[in-house]
N, C-alpha and C positions, 0 to 999 in steps of 0.2 A: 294575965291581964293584957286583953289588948294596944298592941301600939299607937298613939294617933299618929294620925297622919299630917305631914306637914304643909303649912299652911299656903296659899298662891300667892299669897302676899311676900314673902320671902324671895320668889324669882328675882333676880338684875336683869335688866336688860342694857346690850354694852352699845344698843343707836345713838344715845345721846354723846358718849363717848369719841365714838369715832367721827362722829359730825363735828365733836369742837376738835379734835387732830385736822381734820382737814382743813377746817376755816384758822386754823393756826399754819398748815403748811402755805395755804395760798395766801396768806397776808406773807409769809416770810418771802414767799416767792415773787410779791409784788416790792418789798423793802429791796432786796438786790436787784433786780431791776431799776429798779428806780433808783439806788447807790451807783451801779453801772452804768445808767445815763447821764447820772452826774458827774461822774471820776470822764467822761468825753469831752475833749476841747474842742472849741472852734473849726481847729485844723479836720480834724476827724472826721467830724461832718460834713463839714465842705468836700474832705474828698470822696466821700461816699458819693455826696447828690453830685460830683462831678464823674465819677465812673459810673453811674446809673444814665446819666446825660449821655456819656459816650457809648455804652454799650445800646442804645434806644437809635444812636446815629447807624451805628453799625450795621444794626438790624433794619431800618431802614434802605442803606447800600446792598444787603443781599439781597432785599427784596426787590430791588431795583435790577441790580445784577442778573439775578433769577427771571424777571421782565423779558430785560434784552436778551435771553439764551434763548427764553422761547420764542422769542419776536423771530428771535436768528433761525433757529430750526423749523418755524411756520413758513420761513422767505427760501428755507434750502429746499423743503419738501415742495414748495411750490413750482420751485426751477427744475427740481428731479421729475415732478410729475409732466412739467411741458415737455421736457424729451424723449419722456416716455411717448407721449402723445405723439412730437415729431417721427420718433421712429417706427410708431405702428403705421401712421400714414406712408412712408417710404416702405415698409415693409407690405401694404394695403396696393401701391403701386407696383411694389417688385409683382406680388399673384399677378394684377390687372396686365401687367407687362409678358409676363408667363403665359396665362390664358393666349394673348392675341399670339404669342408666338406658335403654341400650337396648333392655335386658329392658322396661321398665315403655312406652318409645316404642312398642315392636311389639303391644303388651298394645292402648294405645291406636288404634291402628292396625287391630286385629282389631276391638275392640268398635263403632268408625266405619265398618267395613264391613260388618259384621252388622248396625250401624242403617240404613244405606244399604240393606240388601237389607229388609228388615221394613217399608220403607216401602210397597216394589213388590210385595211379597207379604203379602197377611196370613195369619199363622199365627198357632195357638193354641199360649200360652205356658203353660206351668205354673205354679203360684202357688208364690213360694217366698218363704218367710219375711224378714219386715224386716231381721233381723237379717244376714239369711245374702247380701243383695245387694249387691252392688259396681258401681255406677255408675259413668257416665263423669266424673262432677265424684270422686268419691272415687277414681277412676285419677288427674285432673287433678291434685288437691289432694296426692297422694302423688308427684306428680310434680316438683312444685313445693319442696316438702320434696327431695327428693335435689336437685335443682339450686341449691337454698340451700346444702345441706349439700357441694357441687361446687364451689361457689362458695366457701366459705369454707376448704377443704382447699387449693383453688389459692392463696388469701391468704397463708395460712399457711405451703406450700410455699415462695412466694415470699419471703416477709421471711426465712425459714430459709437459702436462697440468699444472700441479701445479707450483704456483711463487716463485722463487726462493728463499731460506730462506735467513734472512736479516745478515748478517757478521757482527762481533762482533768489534770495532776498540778498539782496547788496547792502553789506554793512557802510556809511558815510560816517568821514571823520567831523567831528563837534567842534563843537569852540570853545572846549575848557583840555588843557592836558594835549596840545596839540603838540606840544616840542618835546612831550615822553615818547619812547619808539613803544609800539604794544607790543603787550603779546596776550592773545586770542584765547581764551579759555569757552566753550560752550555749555551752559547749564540748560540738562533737560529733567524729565521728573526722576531719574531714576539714577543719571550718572553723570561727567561731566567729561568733553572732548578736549585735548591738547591740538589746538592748528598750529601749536608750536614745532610738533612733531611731521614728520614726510613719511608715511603716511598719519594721519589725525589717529592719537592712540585716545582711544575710549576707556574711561578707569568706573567702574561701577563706585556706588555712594558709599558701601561698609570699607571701599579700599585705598580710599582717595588718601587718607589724613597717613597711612604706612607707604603709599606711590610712589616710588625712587624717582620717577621722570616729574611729578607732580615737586616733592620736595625740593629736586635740581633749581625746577623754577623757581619757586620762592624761594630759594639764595642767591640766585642770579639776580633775582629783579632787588632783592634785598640788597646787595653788594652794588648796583649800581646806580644812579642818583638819574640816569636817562632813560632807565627803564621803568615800565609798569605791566600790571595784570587789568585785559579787560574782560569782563565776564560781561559774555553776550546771551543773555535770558532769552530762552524759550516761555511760551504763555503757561507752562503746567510743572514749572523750573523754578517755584518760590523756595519752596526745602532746600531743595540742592544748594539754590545761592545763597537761604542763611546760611548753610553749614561752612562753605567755601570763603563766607566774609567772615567767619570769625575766628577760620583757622591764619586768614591774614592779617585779623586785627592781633591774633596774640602773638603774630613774629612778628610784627610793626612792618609789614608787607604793603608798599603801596598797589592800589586796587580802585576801578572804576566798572560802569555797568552800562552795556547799552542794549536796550530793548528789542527782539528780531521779531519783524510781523511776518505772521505766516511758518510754515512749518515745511519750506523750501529748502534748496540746501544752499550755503551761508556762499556768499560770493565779497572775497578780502580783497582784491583786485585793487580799491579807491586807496591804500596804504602800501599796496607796494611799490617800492623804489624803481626807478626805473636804471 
């Protein structure tokens, strides 16, 4: 006897199923949320909308920052390019100056061989006015003239050449901490100088915090109530000085900062005793 076959009506399908799982997970996920909004105070909030406030400042200042870098590098390239300019025209005079010299050498050259020949021949010359001759010392003498004037273009090309000598930044004493005696600490990105030392020892940033000359000093300035640390910042010297202030905040190390424009070398001279 044949078997029937069972019937289509009998299938589940499991859509309806998993559509209410879901609308059951996004309502729970909407209730904790909304339990999480609640369990937030006041405080919470405020300081959210207040570090979104600061962070919006912030980014504003780099954008600002970022401004002036390029203003600064449109105004450096501008000044590199007129020198450039300056110097090809001096270099545009040194040929022109060149040229006439070998002009005035072949001049020379002619008139020494034309006296050569007036020795072995005599001919009659025409008379031509004082005014109107050109002798071989007045060749000479104007010859002499351009190779001074050769001379002194090459001088000139040269020191043009040469990089510009590095400017000296004079640290001046402030008007806070005037009656502590310092002592000179320099932070740049990578390390920091002792001008406490003859000569200024340099201690790279992984070796400061174990630096026997580094530690001397902050016991010194520790142990004594007339001394202090001043850390004289470089523009690319932010790291270095936090790391260096808070190795002084945690020996209760007193410590000050004074800003050095320019990337010269540091002239302490306004604090020495005399």
């Amino acid at each position: 006897m044949a078997r029937r076959a069972p019937a289509e009506d009998d299938d589940v399908s499991l859509f309806p199923f998993l559509s209410i799982i879901a609308a059951v997970i996004g309502v729970l996920t909407l209730m904790v949320a909304a339990v999480t909004l609640g369990q937030m105070n006041q405080e919470d909030v405020k300081e959210v909308v207040a570090n979104a406030i600061e962070l919006e400042q912030l980014n504003e200042k780099l954008a600002e920052a970022e401004k002036e870098v390029e203003t600064l590098m449109l105004t450096l390239g501008a000044e590199e390019a007129e020198r450039l300019k300056n110097s090809k025209a001096r270099q545009e005079e040194l040929v022109k100056t060149r040229a006439e010299l070998e002009a005035l050498l072949k001049r020379l050259e002619e008139a020494q061989r034309k006296t050569d020949e007036l020795k072995e021949v005599e001919i009659i010359i025409p008379e031509v006015p004082e005014g109107q001759r050109e002798s071989i010392d007045d060749i000479q003498a104007q010859l002499a003239e351009v190779k001074e004037r050769l001379a002194m273009l090459r001088r000139d090309l040269s020191d043009r050449k040469k990089p510009p000598e590095e400017a000296e930044v004079s640290i001046l004493p402030g008007g806070t901490g005037i009656s502590f005696e310092p002592n000179f600490v320099e932070c740049t990105a990578n390390a920091i100088v002792l001008h406490t030392e003859d000569p200024p020892r340099t201690i790279r940033l992984a070796e400061i915090a174990a630096n026997p000359q580094f530690r001397q000093l902050l016991q010194k300035v520790a142990n004594d109530d007339r001394q202090t640390i001043v850390f004289v910042l470089r523009s690319d010297s932010l790291g270095t000085y936090s790391m260096v202030k808070t190795i002084c905040e945690r020996a209760q190390v007193r410590y000050g900062k004074l800003p050095a424009v320019g990337n010269g070398r540091l002239d302490f001279s306004h604090f020495r005793k005399d």
